[in-house]
C-alpha positions in Angstrom: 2.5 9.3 20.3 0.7 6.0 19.6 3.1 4.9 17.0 5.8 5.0 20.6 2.7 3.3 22.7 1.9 0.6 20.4 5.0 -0.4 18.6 8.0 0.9 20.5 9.0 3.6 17.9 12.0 5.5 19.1 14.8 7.6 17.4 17.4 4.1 17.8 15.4 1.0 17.9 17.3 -2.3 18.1 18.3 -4.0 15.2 16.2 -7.4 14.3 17.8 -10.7 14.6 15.4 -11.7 11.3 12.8 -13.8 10.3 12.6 -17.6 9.8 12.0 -18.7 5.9 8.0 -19.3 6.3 7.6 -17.6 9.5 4.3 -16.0 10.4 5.9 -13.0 12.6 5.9 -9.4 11.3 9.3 -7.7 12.3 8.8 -4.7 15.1 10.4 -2.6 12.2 7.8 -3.7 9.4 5.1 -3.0 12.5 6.3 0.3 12.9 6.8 1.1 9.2 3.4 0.0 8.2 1.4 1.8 11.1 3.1 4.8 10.4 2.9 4.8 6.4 -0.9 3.8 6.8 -1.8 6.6 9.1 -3.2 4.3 12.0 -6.2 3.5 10.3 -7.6 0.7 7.7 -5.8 0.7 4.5 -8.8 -0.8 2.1 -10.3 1.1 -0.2 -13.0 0.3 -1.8 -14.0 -0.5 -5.9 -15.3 3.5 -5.9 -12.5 4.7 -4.6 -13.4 5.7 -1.1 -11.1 4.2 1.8 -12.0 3.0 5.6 -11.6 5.1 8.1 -11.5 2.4 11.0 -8.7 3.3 13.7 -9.6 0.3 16.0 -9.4 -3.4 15.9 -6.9 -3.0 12.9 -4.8 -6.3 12.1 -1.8 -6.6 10.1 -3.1 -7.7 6.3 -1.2 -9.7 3.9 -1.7 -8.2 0.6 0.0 -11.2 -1.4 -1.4 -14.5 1.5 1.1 -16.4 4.0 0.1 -19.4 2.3 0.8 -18.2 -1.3 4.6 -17.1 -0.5 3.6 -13.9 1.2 6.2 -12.3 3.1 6.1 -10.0 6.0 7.3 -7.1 4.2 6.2 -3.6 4.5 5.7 -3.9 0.7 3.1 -6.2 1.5 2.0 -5.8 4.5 -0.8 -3.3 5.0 -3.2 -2.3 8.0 -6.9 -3.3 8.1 -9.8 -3.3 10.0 -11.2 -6.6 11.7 -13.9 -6.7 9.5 -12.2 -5.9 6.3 -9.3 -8.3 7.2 -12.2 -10.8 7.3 -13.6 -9.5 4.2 -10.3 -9.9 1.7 -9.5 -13.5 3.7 -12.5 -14.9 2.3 -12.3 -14.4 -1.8 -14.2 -17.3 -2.6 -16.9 -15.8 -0.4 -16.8 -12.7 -2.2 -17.0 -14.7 -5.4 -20.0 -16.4 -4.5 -22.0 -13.5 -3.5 -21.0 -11.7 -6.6 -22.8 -14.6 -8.4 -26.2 -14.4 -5.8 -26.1 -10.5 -6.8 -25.3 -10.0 -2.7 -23.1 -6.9 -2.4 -20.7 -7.2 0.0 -22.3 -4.4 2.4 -25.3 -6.3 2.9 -23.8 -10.0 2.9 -23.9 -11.4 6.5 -20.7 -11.8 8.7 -18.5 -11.5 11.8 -19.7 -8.4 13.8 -17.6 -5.8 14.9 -17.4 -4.6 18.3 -17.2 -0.7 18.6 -14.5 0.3 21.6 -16.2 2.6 23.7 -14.8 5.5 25.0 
């Protein structure tokens, strides 16, 4: 299926020669193990509960940052959408426009770009 298209998931895949202490990459494995936990679609969910349903432009997501200590672990690792990738990379954003009384769906920022079929 995709998961095979997109991240090379086979019944044997070759075993990983690791990652660098600090190192930005995401193992093939973690790639693989995340797309397929999170169903191919944006894992965020929102404060009442209801979650994305995006299936394009989705980006790997450090729950816990790269620059805090985050590793690239499937514990936290997690797919999202362009925009909400955008959206939790920005806290102090979020923060600010809690304080204006701007919720986030009507706060300006990046556009996203629909594929077309």
């Amino acid at each position: 299926g995709l998961a095979k298209q997109k991240f090379a998931a086979m019944d044997r895949p070759r075993g990983s020669r690791g990652t660098a202490p600090g190192s930005r990459h995401i193992p093939a494995e973690v790639r693989r193990a995340v797309w397929l936990r999170d169903g191919g679609r944006c894992a965020f969910v929102s404060d009442t509960g209801r979650r994305c349903t995006e299936q394009g432009f989705l980006e790997f997501h450090h729950v816990a940052p790269h620059a805090a200590g985050g590793e690239p672990t499937g514990e936290n690792i997690q797919l999202r959408c362009r925009a909400h990738n955008g959206y939790e990379a920005e806290p102090s954003s979020r923060a600010r426009s809690a304080r204006l009384g701007i919720s986030a769906a009507t706060r300006s920022g990046p556009s996203v770009v629909r594929q077309v079929s």
